[in-house]
Backbone as numpy.savetxt, mean C-alpha at the origin, in Angstrom:
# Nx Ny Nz CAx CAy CAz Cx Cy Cz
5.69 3.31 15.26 5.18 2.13 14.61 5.95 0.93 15.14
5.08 -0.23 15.67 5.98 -1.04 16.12 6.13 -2.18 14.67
7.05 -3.19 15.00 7.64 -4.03 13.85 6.48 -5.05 13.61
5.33 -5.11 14.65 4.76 -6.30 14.04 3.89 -5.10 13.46
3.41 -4.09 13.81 2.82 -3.17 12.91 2.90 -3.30 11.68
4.19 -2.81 11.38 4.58 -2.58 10.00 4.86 -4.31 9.45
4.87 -4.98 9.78 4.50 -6.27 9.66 3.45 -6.54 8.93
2.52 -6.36 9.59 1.07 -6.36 9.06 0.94 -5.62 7.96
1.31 -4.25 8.01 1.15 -2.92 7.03 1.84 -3.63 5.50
2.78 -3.70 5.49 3.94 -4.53 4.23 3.38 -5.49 4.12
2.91 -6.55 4.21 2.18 -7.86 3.82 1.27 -8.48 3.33
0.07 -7.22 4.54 -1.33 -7.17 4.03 -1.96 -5.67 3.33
-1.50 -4.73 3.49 -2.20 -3.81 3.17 -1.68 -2.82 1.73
-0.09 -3.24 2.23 1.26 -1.97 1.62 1.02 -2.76 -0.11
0.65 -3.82 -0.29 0.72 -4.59 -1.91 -0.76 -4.01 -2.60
-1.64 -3.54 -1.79 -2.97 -2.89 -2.48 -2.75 -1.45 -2.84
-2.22 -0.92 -1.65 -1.75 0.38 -2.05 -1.00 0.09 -3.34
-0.11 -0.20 -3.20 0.93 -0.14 -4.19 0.08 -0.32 -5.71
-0.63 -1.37 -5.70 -1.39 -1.54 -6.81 -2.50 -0.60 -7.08
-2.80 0.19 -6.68 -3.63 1.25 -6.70 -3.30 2.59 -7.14
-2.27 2.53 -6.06 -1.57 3.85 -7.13 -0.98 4.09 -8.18
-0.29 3.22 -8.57 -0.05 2.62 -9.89 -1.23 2.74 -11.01
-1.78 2.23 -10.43 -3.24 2.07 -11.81 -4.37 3.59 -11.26
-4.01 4.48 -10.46 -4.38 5.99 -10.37 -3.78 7.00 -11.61
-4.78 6.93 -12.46 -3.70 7.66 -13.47 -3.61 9.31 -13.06
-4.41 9.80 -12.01 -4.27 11.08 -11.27 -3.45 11.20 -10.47
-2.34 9.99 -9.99 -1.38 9.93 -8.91 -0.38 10.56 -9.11
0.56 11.14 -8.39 1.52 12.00 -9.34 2.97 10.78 -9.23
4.04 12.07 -9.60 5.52 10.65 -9.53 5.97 10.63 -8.23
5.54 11.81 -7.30 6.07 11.39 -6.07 5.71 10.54 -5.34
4.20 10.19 -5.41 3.12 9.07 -4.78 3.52 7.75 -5.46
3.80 7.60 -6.78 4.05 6.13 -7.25 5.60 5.51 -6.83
6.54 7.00 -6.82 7.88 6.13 -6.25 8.15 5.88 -4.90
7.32 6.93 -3.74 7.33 6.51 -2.58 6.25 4.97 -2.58
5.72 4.83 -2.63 4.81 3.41 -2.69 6.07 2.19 -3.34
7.01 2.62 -4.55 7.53 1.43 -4.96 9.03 1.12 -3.58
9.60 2.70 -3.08 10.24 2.46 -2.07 10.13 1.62 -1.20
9.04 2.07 -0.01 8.48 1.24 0.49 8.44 -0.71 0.57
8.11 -0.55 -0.71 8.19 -2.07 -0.86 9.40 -2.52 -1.09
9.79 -1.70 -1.54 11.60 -2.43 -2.00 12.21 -2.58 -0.70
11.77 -1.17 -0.07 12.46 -1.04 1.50 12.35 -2.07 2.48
11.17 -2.79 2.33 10.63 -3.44 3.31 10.49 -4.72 3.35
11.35 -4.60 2.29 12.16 -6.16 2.50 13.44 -6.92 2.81
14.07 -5.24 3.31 15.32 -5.45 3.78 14.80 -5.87 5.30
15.74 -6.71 6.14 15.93 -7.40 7.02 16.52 -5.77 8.33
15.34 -5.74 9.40 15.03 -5.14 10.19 15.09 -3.38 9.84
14.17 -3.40 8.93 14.44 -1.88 8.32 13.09 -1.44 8.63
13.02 0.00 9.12 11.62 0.83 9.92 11.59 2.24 9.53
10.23 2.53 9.26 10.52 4.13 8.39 10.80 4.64 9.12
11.51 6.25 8.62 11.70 7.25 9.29 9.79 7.72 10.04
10.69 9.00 10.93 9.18 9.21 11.08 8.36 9.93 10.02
9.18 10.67 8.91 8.52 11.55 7.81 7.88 10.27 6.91
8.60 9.19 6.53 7.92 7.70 6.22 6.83 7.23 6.45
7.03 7.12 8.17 5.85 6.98 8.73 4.56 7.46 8.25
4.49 9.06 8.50 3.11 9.72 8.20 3.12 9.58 6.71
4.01 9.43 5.93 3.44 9.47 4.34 2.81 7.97 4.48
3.29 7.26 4.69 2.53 5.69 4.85 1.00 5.78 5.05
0.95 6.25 6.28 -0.28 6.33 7.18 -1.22 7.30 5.99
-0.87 8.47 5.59 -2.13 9.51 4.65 -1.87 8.40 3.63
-0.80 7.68 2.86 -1.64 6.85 1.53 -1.95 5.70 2.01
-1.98 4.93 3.21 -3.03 4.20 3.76 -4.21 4.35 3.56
-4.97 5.48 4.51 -6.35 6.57 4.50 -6.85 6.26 3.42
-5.48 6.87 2.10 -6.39 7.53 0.62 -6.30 6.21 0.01
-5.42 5.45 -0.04 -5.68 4.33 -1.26 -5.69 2.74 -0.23
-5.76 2.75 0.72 -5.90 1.50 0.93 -7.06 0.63 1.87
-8.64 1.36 1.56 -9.72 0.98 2.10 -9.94 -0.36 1.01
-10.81 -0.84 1.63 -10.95 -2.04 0.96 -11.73 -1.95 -0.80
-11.03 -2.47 -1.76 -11.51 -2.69 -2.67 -12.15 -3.68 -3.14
-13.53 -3.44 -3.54 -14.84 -4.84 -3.90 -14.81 -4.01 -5.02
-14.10 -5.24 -6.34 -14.16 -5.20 -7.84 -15.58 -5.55 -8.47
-16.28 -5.26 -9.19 -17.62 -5.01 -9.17 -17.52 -6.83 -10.28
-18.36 -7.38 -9.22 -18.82 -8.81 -9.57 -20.06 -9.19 -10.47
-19.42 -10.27 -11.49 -20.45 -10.68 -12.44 -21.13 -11.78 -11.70
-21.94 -12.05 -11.55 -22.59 -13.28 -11.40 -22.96 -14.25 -12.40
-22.35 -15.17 -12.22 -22.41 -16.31 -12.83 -23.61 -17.97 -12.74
-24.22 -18.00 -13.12 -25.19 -18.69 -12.77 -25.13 -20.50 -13.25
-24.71 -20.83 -12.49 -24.70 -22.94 -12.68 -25.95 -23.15 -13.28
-25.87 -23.94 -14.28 -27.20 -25.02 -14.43 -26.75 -26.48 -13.88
C-alpha cells in the first residue's frame, strides 16, 4: 500500500467504514475495535499497516465501504 494510498483510504473511505460498523449491530468486537484502531492509528505521523492490517483493511473495505445512498425524502417547494 503506498502512503498516498492509504491517504486516500483514512480520509475518504476509512470514516464510512468506521461508521458502519459501528451502527452493524451483527458486527462482532473484533470488527468494531480493528476499525476504531485504524483510525486512531492513522493519525499518527508516518504510520503504515502491517501487512496482516493491510488485508483486514482491504476485506472491510469490500464488506462495509461501497457507497451508501440513505433513502431520500423528497421535498417539494411551492
Amino acid at each position: 500500500m503506498t502512503t498516498l494510498e492509504l491517504d486516500e483510504i483514512l480520509t475518504m473511505r476509512w470514516p464510512g467504514v468506521l461508521r458502519r460498523v459501528m451502527g452493524d449491530a451483527e458486527a462482532d468486537g473484533f470488527a468494531r475495535g480493528f476499525a476504531r484502531s485504524i483510525a486512531r492509528h492513522g493519525k499518527r505521523r508516518g504510520w503504515m499497516p502491517s501487512q496482516k492490517q493491510e488485508r483486514i483493511m482491504r476485506q472491510m473495505l469490500d464488506e462495509y465501504g461501497g457507497a451508501f445512498e440513505p433513502d431520500m425524502e423528497l421535498i417539494e417547494k411551492e
